[in-house]
PDB file of the backbone (N, CA, C, O) and the ligand in Angstrom, with CONECT records:
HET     ZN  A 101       1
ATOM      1  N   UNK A   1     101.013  91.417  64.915  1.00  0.00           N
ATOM      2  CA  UNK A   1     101.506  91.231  66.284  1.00  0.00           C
ATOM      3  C   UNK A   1     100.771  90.069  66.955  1.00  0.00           C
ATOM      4  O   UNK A   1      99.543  90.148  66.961  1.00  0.00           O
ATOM      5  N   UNK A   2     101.331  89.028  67.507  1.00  0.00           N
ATOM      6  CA  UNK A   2     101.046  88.112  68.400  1.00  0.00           C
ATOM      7  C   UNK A   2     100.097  87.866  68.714  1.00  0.00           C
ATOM      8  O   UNK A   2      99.224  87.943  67.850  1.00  0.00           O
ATOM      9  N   UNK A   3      99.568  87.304  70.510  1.00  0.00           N
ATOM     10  CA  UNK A   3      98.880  87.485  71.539  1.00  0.00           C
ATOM     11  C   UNK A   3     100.443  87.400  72.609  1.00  0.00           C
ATOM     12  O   UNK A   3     100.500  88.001  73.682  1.00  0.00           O
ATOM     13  N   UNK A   4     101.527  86.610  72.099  1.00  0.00           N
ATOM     14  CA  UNK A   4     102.771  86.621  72.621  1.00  0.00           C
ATOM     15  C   UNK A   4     103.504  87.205  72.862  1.00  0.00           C
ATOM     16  O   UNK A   4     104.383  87.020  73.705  1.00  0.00           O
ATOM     17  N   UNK A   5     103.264  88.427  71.897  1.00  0.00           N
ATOM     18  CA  UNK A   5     104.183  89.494  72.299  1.00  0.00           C
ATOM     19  C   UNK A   5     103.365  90.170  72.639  1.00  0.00           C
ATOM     20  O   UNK A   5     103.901  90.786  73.560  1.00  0.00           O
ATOM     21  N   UNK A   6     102.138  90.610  72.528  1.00  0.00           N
ATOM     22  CA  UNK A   6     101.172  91.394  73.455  1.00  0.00           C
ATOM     23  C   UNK A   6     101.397  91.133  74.637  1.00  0.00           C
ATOM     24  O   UNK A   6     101.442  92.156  75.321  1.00  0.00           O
ATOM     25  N   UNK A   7     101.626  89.836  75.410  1.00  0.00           N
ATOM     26  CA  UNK A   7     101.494  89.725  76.772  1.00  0.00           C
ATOM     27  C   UNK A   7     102.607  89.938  77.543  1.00  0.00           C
ATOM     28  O   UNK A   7     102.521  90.183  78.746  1.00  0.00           O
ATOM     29  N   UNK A   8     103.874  89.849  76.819  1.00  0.00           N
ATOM     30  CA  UNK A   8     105.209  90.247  76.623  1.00  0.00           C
ATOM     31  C   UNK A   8     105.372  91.847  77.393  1.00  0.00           C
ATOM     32  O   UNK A   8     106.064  92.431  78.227  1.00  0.00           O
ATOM     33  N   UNK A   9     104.180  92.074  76.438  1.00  0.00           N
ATOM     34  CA  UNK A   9     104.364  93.910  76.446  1.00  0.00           C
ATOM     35  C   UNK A   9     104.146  93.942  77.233  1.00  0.00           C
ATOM     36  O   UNK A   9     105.017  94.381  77.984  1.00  0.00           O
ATOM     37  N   UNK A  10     102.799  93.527  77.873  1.00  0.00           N
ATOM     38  CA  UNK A  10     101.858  93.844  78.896  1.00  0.00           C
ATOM     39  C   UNK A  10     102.767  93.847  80.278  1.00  0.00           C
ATOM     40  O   UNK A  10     103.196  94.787  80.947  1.00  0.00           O
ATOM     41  N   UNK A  11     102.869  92.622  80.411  1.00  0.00           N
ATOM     42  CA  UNK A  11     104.281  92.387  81.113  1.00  0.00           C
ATOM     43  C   UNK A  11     105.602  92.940  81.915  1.00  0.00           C
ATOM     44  O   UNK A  11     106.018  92.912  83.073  1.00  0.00           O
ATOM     45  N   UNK A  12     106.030  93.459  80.643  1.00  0.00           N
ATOM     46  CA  UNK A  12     107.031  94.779  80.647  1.00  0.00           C
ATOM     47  C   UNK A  12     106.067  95.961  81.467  1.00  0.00           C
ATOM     48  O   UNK A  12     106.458  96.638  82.418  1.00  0.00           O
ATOM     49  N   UNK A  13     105.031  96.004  80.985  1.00  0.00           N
ATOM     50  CA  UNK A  13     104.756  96.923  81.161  1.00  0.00           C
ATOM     51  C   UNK A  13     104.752  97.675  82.891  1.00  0.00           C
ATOM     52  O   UNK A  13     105.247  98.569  83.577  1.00  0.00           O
ATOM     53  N   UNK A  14     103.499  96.182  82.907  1.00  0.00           N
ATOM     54  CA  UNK A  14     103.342  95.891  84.188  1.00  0.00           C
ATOM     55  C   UNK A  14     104.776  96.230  85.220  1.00  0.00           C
ATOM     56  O   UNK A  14     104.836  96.840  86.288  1.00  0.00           O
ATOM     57  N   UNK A  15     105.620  95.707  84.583  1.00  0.00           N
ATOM     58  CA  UNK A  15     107.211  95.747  85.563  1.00  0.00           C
ATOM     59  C   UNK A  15     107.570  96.876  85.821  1.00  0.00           C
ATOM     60  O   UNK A  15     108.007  97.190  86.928  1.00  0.00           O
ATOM     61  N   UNK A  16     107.421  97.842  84.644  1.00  0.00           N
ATOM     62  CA  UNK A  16     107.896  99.283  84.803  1.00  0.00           C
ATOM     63  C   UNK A  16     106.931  99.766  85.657  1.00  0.00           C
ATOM     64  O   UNK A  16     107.364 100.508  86.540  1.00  0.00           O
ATOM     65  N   UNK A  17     105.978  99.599  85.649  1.00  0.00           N
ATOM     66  CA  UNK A  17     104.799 100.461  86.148  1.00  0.00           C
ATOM     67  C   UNK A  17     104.704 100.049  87.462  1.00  0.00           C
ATOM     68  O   UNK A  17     103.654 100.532  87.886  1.00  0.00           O
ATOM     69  N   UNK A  18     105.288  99.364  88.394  1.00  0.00           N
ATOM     70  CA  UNK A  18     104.910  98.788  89.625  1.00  0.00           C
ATOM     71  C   UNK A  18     106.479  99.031  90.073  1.00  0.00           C
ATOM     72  O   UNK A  18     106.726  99.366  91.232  1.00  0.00           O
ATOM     73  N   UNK A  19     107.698  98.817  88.944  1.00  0.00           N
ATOM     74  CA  UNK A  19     109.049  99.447  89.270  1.00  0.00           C
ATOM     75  C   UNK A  19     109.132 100.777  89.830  1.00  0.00           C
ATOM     76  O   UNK A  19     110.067 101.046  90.584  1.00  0.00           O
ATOM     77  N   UNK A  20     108.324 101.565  89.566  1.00  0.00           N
ATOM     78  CA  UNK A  20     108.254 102.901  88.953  1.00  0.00           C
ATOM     79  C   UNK A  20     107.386 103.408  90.584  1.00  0.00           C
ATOM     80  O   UNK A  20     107.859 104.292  91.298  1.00  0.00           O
ATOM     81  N   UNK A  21     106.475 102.877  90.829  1.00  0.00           N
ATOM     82  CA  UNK A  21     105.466 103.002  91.669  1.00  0.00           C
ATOM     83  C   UNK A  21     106.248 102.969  93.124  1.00  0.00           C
ATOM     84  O   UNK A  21     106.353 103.785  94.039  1.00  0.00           O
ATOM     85  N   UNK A  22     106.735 101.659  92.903  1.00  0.00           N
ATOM     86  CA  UNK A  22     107.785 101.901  94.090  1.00  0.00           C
ATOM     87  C   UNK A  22     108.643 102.127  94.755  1.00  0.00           C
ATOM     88  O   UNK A  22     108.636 101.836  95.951  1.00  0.00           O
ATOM     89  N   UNK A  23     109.680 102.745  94.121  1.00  0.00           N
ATOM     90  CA  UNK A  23     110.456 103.808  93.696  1.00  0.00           C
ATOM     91  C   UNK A  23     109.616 104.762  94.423  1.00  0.00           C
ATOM     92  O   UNK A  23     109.893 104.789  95.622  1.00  0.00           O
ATOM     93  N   UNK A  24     108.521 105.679  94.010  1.00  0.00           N
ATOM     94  CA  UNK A  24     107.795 106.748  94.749  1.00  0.00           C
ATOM     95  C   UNK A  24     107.472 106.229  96.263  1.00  0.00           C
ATOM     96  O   UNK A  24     107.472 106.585  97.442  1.00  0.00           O
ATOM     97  N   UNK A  25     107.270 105.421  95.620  1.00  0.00           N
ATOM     98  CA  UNK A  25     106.625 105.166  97.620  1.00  0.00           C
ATOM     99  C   UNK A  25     107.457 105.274  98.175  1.00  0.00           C
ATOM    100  O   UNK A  25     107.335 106.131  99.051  1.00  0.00           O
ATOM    101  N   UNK A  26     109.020 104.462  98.104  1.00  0.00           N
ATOM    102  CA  UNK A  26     109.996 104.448  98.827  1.00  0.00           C
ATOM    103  C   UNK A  26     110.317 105.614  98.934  1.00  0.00           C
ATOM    104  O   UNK A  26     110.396 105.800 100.148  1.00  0.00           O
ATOM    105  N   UNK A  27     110.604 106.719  98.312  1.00  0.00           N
ATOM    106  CA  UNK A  27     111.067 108.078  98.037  1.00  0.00           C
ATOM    107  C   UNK A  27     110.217 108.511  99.071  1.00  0.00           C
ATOM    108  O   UNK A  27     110.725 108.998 100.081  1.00  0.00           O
ATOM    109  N   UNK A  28     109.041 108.408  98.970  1.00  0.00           N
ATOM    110  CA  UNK A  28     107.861 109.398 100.006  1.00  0.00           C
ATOM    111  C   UNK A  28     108.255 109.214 101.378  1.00  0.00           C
ATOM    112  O   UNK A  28     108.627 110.085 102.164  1.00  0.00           O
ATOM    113  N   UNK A  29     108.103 107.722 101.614  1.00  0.00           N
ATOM    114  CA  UNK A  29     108.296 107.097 102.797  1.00  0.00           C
ATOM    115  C   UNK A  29     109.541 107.502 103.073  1.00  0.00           C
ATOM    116  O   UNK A  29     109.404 107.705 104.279  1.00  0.00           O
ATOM    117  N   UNK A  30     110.802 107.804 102.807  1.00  0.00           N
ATOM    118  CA  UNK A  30     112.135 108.228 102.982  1.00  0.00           C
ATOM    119  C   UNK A  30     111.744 109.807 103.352  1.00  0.00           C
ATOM    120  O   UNK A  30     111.909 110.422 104.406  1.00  0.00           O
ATOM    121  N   UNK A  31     111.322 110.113 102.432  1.00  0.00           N
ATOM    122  CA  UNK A  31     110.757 111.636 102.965  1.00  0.00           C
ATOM    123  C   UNK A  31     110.223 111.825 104.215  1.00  0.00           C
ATOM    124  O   UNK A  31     110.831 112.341 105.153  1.00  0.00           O
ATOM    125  N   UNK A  32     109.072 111.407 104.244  1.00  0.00           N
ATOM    126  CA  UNK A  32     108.377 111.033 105.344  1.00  0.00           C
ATOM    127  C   UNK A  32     108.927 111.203 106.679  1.00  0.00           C
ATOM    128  O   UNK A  32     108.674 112.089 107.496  1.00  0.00           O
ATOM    129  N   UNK A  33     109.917 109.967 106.795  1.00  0.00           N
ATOM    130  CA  UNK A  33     111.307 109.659 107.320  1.00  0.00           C
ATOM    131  C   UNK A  33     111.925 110.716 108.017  1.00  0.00           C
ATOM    132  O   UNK A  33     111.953 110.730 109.247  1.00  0.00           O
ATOM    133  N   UNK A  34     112.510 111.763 107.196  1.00  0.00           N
ATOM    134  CA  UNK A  34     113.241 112.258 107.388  1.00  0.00           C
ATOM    135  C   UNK A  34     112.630 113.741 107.655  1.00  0.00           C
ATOM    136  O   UNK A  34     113.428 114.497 108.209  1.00  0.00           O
ATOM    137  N   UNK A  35     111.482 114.233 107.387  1.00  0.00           N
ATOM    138  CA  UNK A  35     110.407 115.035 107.790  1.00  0.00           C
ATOM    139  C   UNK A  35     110.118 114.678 109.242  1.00  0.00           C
ATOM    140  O   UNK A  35     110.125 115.412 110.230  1.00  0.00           O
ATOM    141  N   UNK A  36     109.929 113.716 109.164  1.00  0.00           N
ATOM    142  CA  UNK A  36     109.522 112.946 111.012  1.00  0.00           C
ATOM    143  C   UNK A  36     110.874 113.381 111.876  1.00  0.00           C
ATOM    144  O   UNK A  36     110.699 113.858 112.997  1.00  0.00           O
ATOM    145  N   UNK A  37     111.974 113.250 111.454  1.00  0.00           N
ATOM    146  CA  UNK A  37     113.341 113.113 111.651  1.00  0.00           C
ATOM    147  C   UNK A  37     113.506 115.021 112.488  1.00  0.00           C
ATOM    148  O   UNK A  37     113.678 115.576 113.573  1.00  0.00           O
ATOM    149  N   UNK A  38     113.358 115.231 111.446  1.00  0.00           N
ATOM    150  CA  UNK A  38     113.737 117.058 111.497  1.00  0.00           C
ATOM    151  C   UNK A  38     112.397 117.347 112.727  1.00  0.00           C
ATOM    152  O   UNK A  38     112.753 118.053 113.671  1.00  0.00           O
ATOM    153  N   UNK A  39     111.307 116.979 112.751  1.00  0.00           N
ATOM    154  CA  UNK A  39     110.264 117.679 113.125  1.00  0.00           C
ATOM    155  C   UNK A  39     110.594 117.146 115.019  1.00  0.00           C
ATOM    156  O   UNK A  39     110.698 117.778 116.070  1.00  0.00           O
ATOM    157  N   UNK A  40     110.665 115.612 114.622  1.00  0.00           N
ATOM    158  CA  UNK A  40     111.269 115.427 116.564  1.00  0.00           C
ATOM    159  C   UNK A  40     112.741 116.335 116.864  1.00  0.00           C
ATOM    160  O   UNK A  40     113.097 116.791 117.950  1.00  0.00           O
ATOM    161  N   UNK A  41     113.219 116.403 115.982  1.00  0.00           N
ATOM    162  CA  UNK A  41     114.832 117.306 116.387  1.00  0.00           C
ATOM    163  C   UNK A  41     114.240 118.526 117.042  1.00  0.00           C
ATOM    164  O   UNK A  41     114.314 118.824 118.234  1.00  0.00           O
ATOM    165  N   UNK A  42     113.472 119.368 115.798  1.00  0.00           N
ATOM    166  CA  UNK A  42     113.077 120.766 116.510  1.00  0.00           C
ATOM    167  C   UNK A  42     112.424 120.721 117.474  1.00  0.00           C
ATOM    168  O   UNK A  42     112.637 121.625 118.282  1.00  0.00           O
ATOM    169  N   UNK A  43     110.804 119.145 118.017  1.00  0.00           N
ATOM    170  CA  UNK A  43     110.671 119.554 119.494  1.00  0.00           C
ATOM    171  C   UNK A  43     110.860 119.204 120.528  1.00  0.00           C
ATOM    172  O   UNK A  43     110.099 119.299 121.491  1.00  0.00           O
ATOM    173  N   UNK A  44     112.470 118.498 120.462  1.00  0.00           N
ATOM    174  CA  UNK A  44     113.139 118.451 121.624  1.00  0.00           C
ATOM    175  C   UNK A  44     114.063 119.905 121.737  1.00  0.00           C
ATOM    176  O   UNK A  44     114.827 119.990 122.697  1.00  0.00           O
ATOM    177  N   UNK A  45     114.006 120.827 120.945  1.00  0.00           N
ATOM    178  CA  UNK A  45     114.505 122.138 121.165  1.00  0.00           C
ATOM    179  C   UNK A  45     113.537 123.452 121.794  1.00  0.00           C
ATOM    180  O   UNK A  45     113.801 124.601 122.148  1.00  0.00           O
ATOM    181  N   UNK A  46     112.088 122.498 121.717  1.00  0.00           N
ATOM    182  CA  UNK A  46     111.095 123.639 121.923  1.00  0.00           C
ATOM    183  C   UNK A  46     110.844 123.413 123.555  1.00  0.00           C
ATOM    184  O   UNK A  46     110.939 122.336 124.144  1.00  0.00           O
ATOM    185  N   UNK A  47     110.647 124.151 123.886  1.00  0.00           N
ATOM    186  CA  UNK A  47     110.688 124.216 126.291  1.00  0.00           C
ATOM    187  C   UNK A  47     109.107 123.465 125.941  1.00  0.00           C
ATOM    188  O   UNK A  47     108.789 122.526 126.670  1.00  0.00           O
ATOM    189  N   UNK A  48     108.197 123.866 124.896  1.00  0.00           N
ATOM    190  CA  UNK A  48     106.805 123.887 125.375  1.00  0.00           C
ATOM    191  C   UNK A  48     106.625 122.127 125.953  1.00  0.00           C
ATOM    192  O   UNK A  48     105.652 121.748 126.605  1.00  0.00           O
ATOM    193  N   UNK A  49     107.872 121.164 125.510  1.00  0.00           N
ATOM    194  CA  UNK A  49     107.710 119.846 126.041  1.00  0.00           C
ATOM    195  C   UNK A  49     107.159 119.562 127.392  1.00  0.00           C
ATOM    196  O   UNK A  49     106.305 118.762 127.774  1.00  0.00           O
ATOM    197  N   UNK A  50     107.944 120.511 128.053  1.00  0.00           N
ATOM    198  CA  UNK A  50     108.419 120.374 129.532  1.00  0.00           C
ATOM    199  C   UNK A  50     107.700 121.670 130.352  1.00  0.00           C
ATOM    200  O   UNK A  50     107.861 122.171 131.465  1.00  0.00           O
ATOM    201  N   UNK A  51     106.884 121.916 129.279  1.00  0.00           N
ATOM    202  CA  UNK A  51     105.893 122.840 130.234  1.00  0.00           C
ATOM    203  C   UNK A  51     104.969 122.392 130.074  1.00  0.00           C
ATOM    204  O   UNK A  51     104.568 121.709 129.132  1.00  0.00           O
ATOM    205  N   UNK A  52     103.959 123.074 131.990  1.00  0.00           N
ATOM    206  CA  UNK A  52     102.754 122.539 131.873  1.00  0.00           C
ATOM    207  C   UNK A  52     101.871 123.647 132.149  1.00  0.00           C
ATOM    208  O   UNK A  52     102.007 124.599 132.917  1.00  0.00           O
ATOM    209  N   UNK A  53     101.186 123.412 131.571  1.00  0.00           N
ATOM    210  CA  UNK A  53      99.704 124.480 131.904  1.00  0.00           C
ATOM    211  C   UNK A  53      99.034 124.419 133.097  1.00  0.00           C
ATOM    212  O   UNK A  53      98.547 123.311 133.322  1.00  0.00           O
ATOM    213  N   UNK A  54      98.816 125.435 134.113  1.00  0.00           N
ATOM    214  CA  UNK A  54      97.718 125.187 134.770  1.00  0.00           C
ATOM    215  C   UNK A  54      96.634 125.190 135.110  1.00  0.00           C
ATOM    216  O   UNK A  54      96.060 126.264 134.931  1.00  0.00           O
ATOM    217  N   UNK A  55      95.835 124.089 135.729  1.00  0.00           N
ATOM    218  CA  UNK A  55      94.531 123.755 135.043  1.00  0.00           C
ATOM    219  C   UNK A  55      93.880 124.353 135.671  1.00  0.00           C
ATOM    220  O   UNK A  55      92.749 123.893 135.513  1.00  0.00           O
ATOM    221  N   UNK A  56      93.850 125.240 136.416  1.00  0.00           N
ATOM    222  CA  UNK A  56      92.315 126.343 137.034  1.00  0.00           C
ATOM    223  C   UNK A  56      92.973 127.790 135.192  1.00  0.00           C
ATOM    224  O   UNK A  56      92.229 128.086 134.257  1.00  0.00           O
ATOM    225  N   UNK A  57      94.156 128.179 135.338  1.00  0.00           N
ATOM    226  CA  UNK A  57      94.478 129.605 134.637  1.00  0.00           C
ATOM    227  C   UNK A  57      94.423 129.185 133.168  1.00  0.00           C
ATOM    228  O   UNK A  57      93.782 129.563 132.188  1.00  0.00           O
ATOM    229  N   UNK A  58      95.528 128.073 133.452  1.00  0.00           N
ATOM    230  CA  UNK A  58      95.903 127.853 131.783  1.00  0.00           C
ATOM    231  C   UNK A  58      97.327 128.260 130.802  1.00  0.00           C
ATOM    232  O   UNK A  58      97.660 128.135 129.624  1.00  0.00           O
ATOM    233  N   UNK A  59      97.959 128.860 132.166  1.00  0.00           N
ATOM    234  CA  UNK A  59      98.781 129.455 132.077  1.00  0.00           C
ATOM    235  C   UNK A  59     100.046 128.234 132.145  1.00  0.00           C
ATOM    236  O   UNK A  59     100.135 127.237 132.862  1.00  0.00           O
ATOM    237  N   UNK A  60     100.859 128.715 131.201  1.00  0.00           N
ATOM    238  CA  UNK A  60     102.402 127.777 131.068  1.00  0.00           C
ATOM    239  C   UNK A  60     103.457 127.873 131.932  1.00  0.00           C
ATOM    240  O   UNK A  60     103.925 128.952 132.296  1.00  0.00           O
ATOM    241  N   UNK A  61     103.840 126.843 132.265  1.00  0.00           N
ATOM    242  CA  UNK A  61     105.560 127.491 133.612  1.00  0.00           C
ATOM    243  C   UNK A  61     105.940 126.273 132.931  1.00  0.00           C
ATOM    244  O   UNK A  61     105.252 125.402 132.397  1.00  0.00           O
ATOM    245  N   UNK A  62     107.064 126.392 133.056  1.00  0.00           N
ATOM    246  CA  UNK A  62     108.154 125.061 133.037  1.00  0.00           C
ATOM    247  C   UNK A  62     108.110 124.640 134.363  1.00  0.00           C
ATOM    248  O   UNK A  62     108.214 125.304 135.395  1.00  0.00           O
ATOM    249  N   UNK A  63     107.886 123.039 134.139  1.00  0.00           N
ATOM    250  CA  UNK A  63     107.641 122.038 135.226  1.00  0.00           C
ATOM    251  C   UNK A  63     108.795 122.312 136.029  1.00  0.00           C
ATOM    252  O   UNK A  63     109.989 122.348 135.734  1.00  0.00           O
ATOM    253  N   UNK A  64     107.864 122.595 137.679  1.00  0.00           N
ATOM    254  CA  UNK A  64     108.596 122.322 138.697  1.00  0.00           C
ATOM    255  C   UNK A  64     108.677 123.862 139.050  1.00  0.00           C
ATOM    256  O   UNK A  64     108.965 124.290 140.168  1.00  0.00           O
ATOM    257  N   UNK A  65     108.373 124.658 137.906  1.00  0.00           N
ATOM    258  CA  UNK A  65     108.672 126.428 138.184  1.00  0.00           C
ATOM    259  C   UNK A  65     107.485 126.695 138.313  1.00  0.00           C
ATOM    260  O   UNK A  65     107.303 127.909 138.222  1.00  0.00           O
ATOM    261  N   UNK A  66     106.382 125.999 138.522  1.00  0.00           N
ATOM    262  CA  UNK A  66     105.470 126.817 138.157  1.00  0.00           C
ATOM    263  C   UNK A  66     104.907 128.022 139.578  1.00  0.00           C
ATOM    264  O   UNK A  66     105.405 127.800 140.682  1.00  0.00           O
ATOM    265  N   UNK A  67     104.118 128.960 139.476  1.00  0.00           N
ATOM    266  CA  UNK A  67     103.748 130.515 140.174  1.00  0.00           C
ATOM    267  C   UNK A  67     102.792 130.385 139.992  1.00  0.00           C
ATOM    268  O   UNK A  67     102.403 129.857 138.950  1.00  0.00           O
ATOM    269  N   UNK A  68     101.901 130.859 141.034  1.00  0.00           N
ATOM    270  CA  UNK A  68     100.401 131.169 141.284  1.00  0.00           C
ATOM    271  C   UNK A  68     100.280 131.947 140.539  1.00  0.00           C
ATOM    272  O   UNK A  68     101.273 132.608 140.233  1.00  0.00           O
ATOM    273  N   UNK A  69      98.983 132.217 139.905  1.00  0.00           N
ATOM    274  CA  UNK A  69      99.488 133.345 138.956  1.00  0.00           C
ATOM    275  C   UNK A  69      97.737 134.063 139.420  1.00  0.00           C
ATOM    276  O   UNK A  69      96.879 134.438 138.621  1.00  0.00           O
ATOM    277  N   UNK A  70      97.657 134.062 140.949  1.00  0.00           N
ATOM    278  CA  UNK A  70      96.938 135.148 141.340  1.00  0.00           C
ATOM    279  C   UNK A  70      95.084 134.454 141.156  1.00  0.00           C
ATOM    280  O   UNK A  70      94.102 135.152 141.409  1.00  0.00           O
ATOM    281  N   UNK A  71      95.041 133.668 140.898  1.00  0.00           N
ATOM    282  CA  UNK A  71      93.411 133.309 140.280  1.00  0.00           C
ATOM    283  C   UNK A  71      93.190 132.513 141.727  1.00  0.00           C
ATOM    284  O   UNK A  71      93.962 132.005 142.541  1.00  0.00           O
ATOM    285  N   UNK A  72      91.616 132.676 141.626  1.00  0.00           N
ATOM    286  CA  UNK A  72      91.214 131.912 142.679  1.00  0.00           C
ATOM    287  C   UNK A  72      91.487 130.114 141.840  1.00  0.00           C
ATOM    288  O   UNK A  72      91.465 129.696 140.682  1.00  0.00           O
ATOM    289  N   UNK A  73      91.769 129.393 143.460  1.00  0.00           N
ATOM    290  CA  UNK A  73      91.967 127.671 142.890  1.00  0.00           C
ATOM    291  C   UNK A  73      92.963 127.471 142.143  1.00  0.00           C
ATOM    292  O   UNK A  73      93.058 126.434 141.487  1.00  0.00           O
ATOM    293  N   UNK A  74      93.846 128.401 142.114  1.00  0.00           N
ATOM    294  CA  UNK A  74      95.381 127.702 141.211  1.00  0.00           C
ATOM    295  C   UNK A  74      96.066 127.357 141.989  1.00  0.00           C
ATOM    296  O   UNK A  74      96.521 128.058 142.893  1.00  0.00           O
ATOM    297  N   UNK A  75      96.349 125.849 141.740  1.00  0.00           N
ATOM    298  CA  UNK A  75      97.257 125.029 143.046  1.00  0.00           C
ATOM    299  C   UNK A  75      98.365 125.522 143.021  1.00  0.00           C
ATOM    300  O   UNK A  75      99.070 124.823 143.749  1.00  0.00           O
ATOM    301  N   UNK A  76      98.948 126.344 142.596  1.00  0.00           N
ATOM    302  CA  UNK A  76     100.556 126.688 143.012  1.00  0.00           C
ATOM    303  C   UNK A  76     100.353 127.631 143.640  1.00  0.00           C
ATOM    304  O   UNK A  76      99.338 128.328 143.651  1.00  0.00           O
ATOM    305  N   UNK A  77     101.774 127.795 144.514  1.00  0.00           N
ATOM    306  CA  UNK A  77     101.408 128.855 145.085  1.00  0.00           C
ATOM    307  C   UNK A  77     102.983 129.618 145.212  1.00  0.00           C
ATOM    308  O   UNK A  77     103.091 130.728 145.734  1.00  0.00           O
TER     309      UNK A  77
HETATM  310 ZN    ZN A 101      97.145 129.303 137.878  1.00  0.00          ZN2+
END
């Protein structure tokens, strides 16, 4: 065998192996993608967006609803 067709091989090789490589990445990154995709869908379905905690209790209301919820220093009232 060669050094010519050794480098040939090598070559090939190299092609598949970096063909091959990125192929996965792209696949992941598509995944990725589409994981990211599904995960903003579900939390624009979740209220907890648009709720806020309040900061003496800690307690959750949906903005604009929020109720004293009895503690000393909780600004709602
Ligand atoms: Zn409170």
């Amino acid at each position: 065998m060669g050094l010519f067709t050794l480098l040939i091989l090598a070559a090939l090789g190299a092609l598949i192996y970096f063909g091959v490589k990125g192929r996965i990445v792209r696949l992941r990154e598509e995944f990725a993608e589409a994981l990211r995709r599904a995960q903003g869908k579900r939390a624009e379905k979740l209220p907890s967006e648009s709720m806020v905690a309040c900061p003496t209790c800690g307690t959750y209301a949906t903005a604009g609803q929020q109720k004293n919820c009895g503690k000393q220093g909780c600004p709602y009232t």
